[in-house]
Wavefront OBJ file of the C-alpha trace (Angstrom):
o trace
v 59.612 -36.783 -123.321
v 59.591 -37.935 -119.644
v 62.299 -35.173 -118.845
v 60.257 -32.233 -121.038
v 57.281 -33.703 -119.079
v 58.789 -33.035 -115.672
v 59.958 -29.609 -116.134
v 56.105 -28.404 -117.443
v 54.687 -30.119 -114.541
v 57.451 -28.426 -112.246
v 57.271 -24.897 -114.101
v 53.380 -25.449 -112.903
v 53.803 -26.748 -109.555
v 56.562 -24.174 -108.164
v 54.369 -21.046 -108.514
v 51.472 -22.758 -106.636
v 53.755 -24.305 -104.028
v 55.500 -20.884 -103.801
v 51.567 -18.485 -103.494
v 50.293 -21.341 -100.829
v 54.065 -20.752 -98.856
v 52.948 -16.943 -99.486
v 49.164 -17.682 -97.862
v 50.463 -19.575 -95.398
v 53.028 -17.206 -94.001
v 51.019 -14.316 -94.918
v 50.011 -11.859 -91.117
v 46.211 -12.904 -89.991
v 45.025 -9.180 -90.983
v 46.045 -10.448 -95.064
v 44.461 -13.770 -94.618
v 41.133 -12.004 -92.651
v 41.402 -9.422 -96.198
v 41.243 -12.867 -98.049
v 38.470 -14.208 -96.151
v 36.203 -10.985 -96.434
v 36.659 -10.577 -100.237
v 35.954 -14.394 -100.842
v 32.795 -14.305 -98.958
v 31.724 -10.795 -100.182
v 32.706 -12.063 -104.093
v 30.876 -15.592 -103.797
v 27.435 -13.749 -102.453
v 27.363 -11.888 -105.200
v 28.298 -14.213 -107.567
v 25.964 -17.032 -106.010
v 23.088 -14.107 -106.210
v 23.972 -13.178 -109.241
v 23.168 -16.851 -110.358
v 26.958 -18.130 -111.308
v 27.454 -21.812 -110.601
v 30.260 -21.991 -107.837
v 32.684 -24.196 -109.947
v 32.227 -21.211 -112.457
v 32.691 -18.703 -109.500
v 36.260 -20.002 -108.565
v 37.308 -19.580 -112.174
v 36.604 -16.088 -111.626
v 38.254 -15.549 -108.888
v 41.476 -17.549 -110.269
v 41.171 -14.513 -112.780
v 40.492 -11.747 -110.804
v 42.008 -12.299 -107.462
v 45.262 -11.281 -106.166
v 47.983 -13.075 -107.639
v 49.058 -15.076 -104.732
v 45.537 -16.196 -104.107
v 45.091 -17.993 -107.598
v 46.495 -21.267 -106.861
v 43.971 -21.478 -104.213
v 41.074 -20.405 -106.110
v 42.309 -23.091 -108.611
v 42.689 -26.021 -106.447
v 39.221 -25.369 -104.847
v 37.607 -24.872 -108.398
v 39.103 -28.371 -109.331
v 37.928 -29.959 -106.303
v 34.462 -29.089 -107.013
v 34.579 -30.430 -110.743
v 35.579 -33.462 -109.276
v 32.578 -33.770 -107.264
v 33.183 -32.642 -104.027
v 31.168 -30.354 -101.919
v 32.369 -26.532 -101.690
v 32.884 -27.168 -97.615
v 34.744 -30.212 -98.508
v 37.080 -28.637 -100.841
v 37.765 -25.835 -98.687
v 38.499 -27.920 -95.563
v 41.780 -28.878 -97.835
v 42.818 -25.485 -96.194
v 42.510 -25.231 -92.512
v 45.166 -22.956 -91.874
v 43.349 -20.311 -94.306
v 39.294 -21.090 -93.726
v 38.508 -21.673 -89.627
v 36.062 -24.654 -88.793
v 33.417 -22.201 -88.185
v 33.971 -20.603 -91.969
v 33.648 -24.156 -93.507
v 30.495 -25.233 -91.270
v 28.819 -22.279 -92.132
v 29.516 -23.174 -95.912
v 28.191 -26.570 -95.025
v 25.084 -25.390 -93.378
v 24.492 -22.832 -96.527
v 24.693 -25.811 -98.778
v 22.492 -28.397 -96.697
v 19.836 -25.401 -96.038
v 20.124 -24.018 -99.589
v 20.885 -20.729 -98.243
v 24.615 -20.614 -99.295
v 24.631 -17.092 -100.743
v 23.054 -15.607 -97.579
v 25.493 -17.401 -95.267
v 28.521 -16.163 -97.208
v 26.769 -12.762 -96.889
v 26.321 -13.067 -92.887
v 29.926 -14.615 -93.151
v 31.396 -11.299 -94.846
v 29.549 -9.304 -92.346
v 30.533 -11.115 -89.511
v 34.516 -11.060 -90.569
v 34.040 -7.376 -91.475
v 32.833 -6.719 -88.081
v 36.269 -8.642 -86.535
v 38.427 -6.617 -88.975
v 36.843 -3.424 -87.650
v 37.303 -4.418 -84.123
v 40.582 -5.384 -84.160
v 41.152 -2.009 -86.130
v 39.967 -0.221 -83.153
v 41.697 -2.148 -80.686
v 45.479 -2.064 -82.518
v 44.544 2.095 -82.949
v 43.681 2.502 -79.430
v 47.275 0.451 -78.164
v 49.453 1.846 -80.895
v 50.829 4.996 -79.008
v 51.464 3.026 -75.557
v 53.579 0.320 -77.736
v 55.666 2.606 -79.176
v 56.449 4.442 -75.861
v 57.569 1.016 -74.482
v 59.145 0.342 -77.957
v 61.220 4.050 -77.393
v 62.143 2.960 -73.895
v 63.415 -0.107 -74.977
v 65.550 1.257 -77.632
v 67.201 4.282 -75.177
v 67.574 1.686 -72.398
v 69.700 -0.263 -75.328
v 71.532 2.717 -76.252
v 72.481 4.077 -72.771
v 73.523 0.397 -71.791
v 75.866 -0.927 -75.009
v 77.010 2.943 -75.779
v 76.714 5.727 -73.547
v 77.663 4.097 -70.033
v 80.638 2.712 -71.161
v 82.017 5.931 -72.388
v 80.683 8.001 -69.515
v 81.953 5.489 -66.531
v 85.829 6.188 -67.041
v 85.134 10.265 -66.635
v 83.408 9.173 -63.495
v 86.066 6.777 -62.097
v 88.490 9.917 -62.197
v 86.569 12.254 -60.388
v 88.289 12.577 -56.941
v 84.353 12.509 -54.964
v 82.526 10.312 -53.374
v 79.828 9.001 -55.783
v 75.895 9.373 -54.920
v 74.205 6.073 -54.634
v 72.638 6.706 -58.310
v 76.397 7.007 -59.466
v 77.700 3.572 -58.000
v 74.243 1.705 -59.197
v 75.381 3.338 -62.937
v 78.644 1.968 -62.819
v 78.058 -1.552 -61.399
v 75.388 -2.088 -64.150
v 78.265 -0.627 -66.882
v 80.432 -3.414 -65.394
v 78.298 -5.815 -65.684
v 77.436 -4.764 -69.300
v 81.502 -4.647 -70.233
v 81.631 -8.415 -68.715
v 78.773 -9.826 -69.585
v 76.897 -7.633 -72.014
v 77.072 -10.217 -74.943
v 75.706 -13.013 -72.603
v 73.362 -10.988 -71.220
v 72.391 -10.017 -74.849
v 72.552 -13.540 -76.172
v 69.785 -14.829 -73.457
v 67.690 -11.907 -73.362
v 66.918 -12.502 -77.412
v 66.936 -16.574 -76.710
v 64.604 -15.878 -73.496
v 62.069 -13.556 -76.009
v 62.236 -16.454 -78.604
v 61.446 -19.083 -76.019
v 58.567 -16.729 -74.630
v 57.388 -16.462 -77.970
v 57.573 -20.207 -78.964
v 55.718 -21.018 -75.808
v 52.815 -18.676 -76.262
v 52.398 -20.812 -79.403
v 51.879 -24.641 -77.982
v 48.547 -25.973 -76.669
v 49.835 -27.025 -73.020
v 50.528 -23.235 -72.409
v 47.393 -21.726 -74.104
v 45.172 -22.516 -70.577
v 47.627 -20.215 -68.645
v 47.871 -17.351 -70.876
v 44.305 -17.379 -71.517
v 43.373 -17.672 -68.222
v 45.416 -14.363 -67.033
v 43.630 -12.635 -70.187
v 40.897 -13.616 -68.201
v 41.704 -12.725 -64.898
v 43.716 -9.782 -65.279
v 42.704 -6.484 -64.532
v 44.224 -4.464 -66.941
v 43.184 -7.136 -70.060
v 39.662 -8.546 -68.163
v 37.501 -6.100 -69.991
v 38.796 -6.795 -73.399
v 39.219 -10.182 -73.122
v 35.997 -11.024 -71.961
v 33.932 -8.525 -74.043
v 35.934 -9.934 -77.234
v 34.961 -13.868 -76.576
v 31.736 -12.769 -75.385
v 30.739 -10.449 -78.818
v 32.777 -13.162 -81.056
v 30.319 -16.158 -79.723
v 27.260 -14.255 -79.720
v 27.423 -12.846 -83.364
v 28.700 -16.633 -84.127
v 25.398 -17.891 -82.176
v 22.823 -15.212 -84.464
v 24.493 -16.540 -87.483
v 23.909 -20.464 -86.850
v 20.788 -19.888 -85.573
v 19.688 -17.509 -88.569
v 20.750 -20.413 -91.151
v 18.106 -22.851 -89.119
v 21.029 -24.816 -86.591
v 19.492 -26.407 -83.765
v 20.939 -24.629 -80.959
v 22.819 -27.463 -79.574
v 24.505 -27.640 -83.281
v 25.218 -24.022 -83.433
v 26.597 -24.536 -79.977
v 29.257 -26.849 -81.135
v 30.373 -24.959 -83.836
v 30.288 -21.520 -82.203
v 32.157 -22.952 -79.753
v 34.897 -24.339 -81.411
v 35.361 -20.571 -83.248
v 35.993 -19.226 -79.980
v 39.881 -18.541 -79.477
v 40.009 -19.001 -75.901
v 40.306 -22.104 -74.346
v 38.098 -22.023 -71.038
v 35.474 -20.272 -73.464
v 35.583 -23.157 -75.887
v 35.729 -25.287 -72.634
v 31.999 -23.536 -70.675
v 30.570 -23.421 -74.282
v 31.370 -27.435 -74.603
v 29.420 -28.193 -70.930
v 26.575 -25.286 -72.338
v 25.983 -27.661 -75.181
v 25.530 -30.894 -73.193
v 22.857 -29.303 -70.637
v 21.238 -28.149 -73.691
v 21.123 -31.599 -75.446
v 20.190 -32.901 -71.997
v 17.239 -30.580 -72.148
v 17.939 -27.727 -70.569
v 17.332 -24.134 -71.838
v 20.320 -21.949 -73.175
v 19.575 -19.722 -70.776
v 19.757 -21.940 -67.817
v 22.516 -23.503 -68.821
v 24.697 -20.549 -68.874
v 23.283 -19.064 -65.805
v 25.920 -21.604 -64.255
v 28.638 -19.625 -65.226
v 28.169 -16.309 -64.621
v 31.455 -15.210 -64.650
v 31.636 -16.165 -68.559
v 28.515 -14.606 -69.427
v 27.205 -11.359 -67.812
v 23.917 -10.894 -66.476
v 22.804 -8.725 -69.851
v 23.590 -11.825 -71.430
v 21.556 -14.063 -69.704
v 18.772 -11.797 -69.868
v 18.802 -11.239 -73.168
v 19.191 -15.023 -74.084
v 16.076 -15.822 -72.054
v 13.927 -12.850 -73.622
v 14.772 -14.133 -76.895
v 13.994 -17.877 -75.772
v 10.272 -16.049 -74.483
v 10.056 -14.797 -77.482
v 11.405 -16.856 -80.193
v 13.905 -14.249 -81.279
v 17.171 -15.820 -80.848
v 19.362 -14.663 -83.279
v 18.046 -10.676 -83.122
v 18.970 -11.275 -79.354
v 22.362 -13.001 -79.987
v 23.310 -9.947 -82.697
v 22.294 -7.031 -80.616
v 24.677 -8.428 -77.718
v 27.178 -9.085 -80.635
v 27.248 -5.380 -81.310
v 26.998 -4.089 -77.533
v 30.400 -6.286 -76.966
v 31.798 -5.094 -79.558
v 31.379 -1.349 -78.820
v 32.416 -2.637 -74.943
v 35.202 -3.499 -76.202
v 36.473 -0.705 -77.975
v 35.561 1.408 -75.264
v 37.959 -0.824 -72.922
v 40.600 -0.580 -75.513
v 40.755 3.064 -75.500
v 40.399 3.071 -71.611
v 43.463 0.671 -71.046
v 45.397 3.059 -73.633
v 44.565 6.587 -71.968
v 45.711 4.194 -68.882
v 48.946 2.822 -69.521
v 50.278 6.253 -71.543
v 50.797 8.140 -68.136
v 52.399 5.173 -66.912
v 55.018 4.397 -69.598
v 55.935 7.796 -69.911
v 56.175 8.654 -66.071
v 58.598 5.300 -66.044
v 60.712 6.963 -68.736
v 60.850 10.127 -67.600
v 61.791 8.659 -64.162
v 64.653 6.700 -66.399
v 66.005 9.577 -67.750
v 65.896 11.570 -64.489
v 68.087 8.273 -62.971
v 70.711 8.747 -65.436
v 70.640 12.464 -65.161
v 71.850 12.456 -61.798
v 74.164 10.172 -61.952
v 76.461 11.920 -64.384
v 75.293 15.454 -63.145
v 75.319 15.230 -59.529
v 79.691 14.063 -59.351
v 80.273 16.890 -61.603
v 78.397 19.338 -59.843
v 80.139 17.753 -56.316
v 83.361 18.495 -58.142
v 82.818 22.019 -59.394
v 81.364 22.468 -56.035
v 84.555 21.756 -54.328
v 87.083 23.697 -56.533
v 85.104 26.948 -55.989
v 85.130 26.125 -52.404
l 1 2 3 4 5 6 7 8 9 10 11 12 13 14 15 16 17 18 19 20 21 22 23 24 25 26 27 28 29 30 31 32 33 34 35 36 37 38 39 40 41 42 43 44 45 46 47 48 49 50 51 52 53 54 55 56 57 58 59 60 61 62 63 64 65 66 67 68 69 70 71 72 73 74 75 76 77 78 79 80 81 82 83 84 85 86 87 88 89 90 91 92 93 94 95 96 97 98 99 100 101 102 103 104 105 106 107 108 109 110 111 112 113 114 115 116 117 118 119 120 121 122 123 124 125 126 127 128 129 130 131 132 133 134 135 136 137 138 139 140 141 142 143 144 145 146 147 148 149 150 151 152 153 154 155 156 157 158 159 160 161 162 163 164 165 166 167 168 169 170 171 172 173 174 175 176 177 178 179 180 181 182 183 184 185 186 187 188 189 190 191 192 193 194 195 196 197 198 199 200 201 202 203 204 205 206 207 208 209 210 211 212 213 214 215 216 217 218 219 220 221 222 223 224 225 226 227 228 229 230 231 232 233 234 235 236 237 238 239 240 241 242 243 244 245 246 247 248 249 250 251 252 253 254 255 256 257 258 259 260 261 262 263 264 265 266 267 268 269 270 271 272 273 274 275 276 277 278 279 280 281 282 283 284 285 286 287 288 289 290 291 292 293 294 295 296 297 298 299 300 301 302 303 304 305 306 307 308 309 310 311 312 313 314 315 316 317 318 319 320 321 322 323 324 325 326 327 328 329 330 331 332 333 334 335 336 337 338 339 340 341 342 343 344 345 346 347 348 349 350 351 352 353 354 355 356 357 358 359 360 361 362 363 364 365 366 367 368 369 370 371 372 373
């Protein structure tokens, strides 16, 4: 009995353990898919009037298949008498602290259907965004991809057939020529090496861009840089604002909204100015005040339109027309930075291919040169 026991609790477990692996592992555009039909489905169910433990059975039944096990977990959570925000905290790596305190807020407010409304709208809005922003940077990646690839080919292939015809050729080699053939030896002698720690230097670039102790670096060139200022910026900017209209629409004092709009941010030195924001305003200050200290966080639109809304009590219409500007800003920058960096990419391949061109044209041409002289 104890062994038939086992295998029906195992034949149950694995396929749960196996769709949360599946979840877990799944690209952020699948889990942000996840996110948007789960709020969109629960404010219409809540509306509808179906009690959320009843809710999650639905979804268990009508959700994608690697989903269920979720949907199931949550739904028992709930009979055992925990708050939704409480049961869906069990998953941090699928709903963000700002998802679950806005569930919290709906359920302390008794607005819970409109907040998982404002929530779908407000992930819809991200999904668009980052829509427009992987469309606009699409073609320039796979130029650099195709350069990539043919510097790859004329390295491990092509040179290393080519340099012997050169070697014979009874001329004194261009400049271009000799550069050509000391990078083919190098390839020949160390090509594996050099193959072996350009993969394990990409890995540990990777790896790195992942920990918390380089996060302040990387997001502060984001910030800094020229070429990624706009975007970055506009992005944080749009993300806290429409955060901020949100909080503030399901009646959070601002200093509360503060904390948890802050916290959604994905930048660090945002999260960071939005943290000292929060203690001038529980100190007393006004919002807009407070963030007239950092003025290179906040533009001056910003600021004005935080104060006009303070004048006139209209906070969150304030904090979601900026939300929309930003966004638009930043699709604009997107498309700018793409229309940018094509010329550039495809002037530095052509220039590439021109390099190799006359270093295996320009011996052969010295050579015909001299037999017809």
């Amino acid at each position: 009995m104890h062994i038939a026991s086992y295998f029906k609790t195992a034949r149950t477990a694995l396929p749960d353990f196996l769709n949360g692996l599946s979840i877990r592992f799944a690209r952020g555009s699948e889990r942000l898919e996840l996110m948007i039909f789960f709020a969109r489905t629960m404010a219409m169910m809540l509306k509808s009037g179906v009690f959320v433990d009843k809710a999650f059975l639905i979804l268990e039944q009508s959700g994608a298949r690697w989903s269920r096990s979720v949907w199931r977990n949550v739904g028992q959570s709930i009979q055992e008498g925990r708050r939704l925000h409480e049961s869906l905290s069990q998953y941090p790596w699928l709903f963000s602290p700002f998802f679950i305190q806005t569930v919290r807020v709906g359920e302390l407010s008794g607005t819970l259907s409109q907040n998982f409304e404002d929530l779908a709208v407000q992930l819809g809005k991200e999904r668009e965004l980052q829509r427009k922003v992987k469309e606009s940077l699409f073609y320039p990646f796979m130029v650099l991809i195709l350069a990539v690839m043919l510097g790859i080919l004329m390295a491990y292939v092509i040179f290393p057939k080519i340099a012997p015809l050169l070697l014979t050729l009874h001329v004194e080699l261009p400049l271009s020529t000799r550069i050509l053939l000391w990078i083919t030896r190098i390839i020949e002698s160390y090509g594996i090496l050099l193959g072996i720690g350009a993969g394990g230097a990409l890995a540990a670039a990777v790896w790195a861009s992942r920990q918390q102790f380089s996060k302040p670096i990387l997001h502060g060139a984001f910030l800094h840089a020229p070429i990624f200022q706009r975007i970055s910026k506009g992005a944080n900017v749009s993300h806290f604002c429409r955060s901020m209209g949100m909080l503030v629409k399901s009646g959070l004092t601002l200093d509360e909204a503060l904390g948890i709009a802050g916290n959604a941010l994905g930048n660090v030195h945002y999260r960071a100015v939005v943290a000292r924001i929060q203690q001038g305003v529980k100190g007393g200050t006004a919002l807009s005040k407070s963030m007239q200290k950092f003025p290179s966080y906040f533009p001056a639109l910003v600021l004005n339109m935080v104060q006009a809304g303070e004048e006139s009590g209209r906070m969150e219409e304030a904090f979601f027309y900026l939300a929309d500007f930003y966004e638009g800003e930043v699709d604009v920058a997107a498309r700018t930075l793409a229309r940018t960096v094509e010329p550039l990419l495809l002037l530095g391949l052509g220039l590439v291919v021109a390099f190799l061109a006359l270093s295996v044209i320009t011996p052969i041409f010295r050579v015909t040169g001299s037999i017809g002289g």
